[in-house]
N, C-alpha and C positions, 0 to 999 in steps of 0.2 A: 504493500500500500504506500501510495506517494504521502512524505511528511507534508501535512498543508498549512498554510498561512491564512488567515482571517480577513480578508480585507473588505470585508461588507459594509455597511452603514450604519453596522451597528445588531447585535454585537461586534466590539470594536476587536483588534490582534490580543490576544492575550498577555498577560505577562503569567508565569508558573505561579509566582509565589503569590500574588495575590489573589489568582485563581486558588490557591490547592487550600488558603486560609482559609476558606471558603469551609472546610471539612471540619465541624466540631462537633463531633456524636459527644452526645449526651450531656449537653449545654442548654439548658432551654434560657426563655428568656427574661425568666424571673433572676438567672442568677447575676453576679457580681462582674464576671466577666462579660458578660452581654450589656451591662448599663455603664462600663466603662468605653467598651465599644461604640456605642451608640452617644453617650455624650461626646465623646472626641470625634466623631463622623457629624454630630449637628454641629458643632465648633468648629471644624473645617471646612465645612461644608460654606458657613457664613465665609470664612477668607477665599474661598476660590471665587464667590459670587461678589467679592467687595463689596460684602454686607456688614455695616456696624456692628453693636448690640443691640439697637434697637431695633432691628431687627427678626424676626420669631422664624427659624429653621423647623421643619416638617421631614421626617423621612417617614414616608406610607407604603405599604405594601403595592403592588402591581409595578407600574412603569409609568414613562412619560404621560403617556395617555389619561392613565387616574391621576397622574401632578395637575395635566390640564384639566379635567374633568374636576376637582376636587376647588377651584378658583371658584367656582359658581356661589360656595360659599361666601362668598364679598358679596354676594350683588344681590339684591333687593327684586321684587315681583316688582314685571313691566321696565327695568334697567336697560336701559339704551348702550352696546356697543358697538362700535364699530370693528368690522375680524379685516387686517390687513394679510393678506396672502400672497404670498409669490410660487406656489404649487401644489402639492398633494396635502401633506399634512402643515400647511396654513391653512387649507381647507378644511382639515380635520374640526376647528374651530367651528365649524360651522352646522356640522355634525350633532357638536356636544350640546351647543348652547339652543339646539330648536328642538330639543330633550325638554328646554324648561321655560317659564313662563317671564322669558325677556325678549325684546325686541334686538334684531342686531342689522346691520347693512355690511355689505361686504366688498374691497376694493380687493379687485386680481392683479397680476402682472400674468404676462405670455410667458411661457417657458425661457429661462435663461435671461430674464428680465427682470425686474423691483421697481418698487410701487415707489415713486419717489416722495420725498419728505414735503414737498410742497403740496402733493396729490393729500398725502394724510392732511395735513395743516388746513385744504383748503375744503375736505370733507368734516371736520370737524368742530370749522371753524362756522362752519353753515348750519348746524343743525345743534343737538344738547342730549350729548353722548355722555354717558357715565364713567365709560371704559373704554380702552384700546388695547388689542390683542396684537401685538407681532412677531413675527419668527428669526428671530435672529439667523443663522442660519437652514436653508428649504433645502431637506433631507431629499427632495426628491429632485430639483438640479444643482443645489450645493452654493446656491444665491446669498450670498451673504451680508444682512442688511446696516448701515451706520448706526450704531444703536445710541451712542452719545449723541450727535446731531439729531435722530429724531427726537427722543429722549425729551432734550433740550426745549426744542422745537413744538413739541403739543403738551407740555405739561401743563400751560395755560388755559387748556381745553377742557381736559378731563380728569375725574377725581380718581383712576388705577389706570397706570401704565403698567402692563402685563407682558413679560416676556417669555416667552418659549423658548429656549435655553437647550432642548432636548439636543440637537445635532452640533452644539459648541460649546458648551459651558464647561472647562477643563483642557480647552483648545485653542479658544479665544478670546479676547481681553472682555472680562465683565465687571463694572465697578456699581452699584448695584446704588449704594450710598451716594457714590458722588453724582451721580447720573439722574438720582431720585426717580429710580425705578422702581415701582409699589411690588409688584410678585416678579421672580424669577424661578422659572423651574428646568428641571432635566431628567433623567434618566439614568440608573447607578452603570448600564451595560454601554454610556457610548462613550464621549472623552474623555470621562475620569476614570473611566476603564476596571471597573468592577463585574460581577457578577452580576446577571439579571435578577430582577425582582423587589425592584422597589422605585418610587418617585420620590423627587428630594423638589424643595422650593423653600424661599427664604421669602417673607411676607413684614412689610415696612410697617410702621406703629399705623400709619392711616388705613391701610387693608387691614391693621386687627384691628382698629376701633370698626368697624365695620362685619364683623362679627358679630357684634352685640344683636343687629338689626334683625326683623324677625328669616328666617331659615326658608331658602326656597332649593336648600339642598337634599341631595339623599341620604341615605344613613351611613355607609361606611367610609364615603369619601368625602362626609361633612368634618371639617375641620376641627367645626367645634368639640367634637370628641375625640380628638386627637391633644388638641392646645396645650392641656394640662397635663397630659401624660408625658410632650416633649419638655414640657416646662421642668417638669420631675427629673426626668434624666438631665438633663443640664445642672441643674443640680446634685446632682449627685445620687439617685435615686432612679427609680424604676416604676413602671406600672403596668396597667394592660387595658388594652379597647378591643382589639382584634388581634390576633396570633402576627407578630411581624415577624418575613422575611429573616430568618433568625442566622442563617452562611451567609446571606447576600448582608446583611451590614458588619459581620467581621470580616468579610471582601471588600468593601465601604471602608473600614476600619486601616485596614493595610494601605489600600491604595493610595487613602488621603496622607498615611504616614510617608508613603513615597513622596508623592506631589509635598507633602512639607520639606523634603529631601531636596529633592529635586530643586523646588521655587516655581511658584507661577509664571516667573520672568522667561526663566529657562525653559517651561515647557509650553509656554506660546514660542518662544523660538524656535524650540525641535519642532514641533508643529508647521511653523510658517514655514520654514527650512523643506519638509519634508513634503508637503504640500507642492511649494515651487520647485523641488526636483523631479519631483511626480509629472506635473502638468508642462514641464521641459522638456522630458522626454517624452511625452504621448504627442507631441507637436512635434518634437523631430522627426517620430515617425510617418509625418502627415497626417495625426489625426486631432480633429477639433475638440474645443472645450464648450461644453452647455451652457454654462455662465460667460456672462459677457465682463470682459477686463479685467474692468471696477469695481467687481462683485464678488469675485474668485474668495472663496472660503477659503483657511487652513486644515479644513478639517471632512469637507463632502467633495467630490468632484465628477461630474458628470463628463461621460466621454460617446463623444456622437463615430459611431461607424455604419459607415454606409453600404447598403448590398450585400449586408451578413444577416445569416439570422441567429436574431439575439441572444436567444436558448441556447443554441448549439453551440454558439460563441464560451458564453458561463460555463457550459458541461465541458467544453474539450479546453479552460484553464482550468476548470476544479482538478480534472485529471492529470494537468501538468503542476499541482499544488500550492494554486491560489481561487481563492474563492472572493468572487467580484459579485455586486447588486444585479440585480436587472433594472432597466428603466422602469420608472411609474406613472410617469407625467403623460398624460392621454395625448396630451398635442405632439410628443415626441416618445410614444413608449418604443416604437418597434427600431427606433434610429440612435439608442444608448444604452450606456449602462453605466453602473455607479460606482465608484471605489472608497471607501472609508479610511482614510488616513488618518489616525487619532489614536487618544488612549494609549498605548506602550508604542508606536511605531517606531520605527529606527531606519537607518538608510538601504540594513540590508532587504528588511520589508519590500521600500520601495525598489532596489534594485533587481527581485525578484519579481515582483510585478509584472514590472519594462519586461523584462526578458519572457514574462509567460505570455503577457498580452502580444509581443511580437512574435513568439512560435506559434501562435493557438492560431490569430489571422494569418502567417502565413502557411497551416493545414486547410483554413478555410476559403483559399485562392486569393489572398494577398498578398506585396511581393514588399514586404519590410525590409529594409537592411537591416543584416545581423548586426547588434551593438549600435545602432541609432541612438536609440532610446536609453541605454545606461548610459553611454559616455556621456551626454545631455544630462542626464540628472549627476553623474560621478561629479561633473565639473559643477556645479552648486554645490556640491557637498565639501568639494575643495575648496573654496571660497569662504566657507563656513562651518569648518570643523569643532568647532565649541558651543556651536550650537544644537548639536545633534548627538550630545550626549547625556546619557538619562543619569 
């Protein structure tokens, strides 16, 4: 069997050790080593997302998905949002909230495009919106939006700026405090590179005074029964609402120990670093990027190939030992596919990559030159060898 490499969207490449943490038979989660774990995982958690104290950290069971789904708790019956989307799961937004009894309007961008900051400002500025939703970076072409300049920009609008966090947060710069962004959330499986099975989000003193308000949430992803129990552990104590994810937050646990290792500084650079050797060489090889320029993520990358089919593409790398997304964006599914750069990546990652995606297209009647594609990312990485180290 071929040894394979992760490179999907998430689950992100592994690293051993903070996967195998992950194994604690006969730990549950009342004991002592579980609320040590879990208060150092909310506590980190706030410094990746450049969250003060005043700030209130959440780890709940499920995934990104129940992080977004769990914000409904802020908003009040009949709440006016606006869901800014640039592809699939910015759409997701749209999904959740017509689950409940609020109003929302929704701004697109076309694949490989974003909704610019004036478009938000001037839909906002028209109407009397409560909330805005946006995706920092779109998992499904790797769009990656200005989050300080919007940020900035429509807080005079509306009472929660809500970020979706899920494809960057651990990847790319978030200051959560400075930017006065009300929620941020993510995902323990994508660039902080943990195990699945949990949503994390960090919520400002103004999205919890709005807790108080009466409840148009569900039962296990209402916040409100969670608040006190994280509040417990941060202190130094424990509690229980629902059974939590009890391996996936001492894989939380570790990872954030690395990332303290490591430094935020350092792994937005390994990230950015690793990102632009990636998208170097899939352009040496003649092949294009999804995202236009000024929007390139360090952490998603959409890669357009033409006159292949897309499946067969995925199945004859998996078998050469990398395992890539398939496209999801309906205006472009049958013309891409995804690659996850994030969480533990390193250069030999990406140099493996290169060399599968140029065997696998040239079994599929493409005529790549051999070594395009590495030498293209090798020479970034020479440029920049202090930054590409974990």
């Amino acid at each position: 069997m071929v040894s394979r490499i992760l490179l999907h969207v998430g689950p992100s490449v592994a690293n051993y050790g903070v996967q195998s943490s992950a194994v604690v038979p006969n730990i549950g989660f009342a004991s002592p080593e579980f609320n040590r774990a879990m208060k150092y995982s909310l506590e980190q958690f706030r410094l990746v997302t450049g969250a003060d104290e005043t700030y209130m950290p959440f780890i709940i069971p499920g995934g990104g998905t129940a992080a977004m789904e769990s914000i409904v708790s802020f908003l009040a019956k009949d709440s006016n949002i606006l869901i800014v989307t640039n592809g699939v799961f910015g759409d997701r937004w749209e999904g959740i909230l017509s689950r409940y009894p609020v109003k929302f309007k929704v701004l697109r961008a076309q694949a490989g495009k974003a909704v610019t900051t004036s478009q938000i400002v001037s839909e906002l500025s028209g109407g009397n919106f409560d909330a805005v939703t946006i995706t920092q970076v779109e998992t499904s072409t790797g769009v990656r939006m200005p989050m300080k300049e919007i940020a900035e920009a429509v807080r005079p609008y509306v009472k929660l700026i809500i970020v979706d966090g899920v494809a960057s947060i651990g990847g790319e710069r978030m200051n959560a405090s400075q930017w006065d962004i009300d929620v941020c959330l993510t995902a323990s499986q994508k660039a902080i590179g943990a195990q699945t099975g949990a949503g994390l989000l960090v919520a400002s003193r103004r999205a919890m005074e709005m807790l108080q308000q009466p409840s148009i949430s569900g039962y296990l992803l209402d916040l409100r029964n969670w608040h006190k129990i994280m509040e417990n552990f941060l202190s130094g104590g424990g509690g229980y609402f629902a059974t939590p994810p009890i391996g996936t937050i001492f894989s939380l646990a570790e990872s954030f120990s690395r990332i303290e290792e490591e430094t935020m500084d350092a792994r937005i650079s390994r990230h950015r670093t690793c990102s632009e050797a990636f998208r170097k060489g899939v352009m040496e090889m003649g092949l294009d990027i999804v995202a236009l320029e000024n929007l390139r993520s360090n952490t998603v990358t959409g890669v357009y190939i033409e006159n292949v089919d897309i499946q067969k593409f995925i199945r004859t790398a998996m078998d050469r030992g990398v395992e890539f997304g398939a496209g999801v964006h309906p205006e472009i599914k049958d013309r891409y596919f995804r690659v996850g750069h994030m969480g533990w990546v390193e250069p030999s990652h990406i140099i493996k990559a290169l060399n599968v995606i140029g065997q696998s297209l040239n079994a599929l009647g493409y005529n790549i030159e051999k070594d395009s594609g590495t030498l293209a990312a090798k020479a970034v990485f020479d440029r920049y060898p202090e930054k590409v180290q974990q």
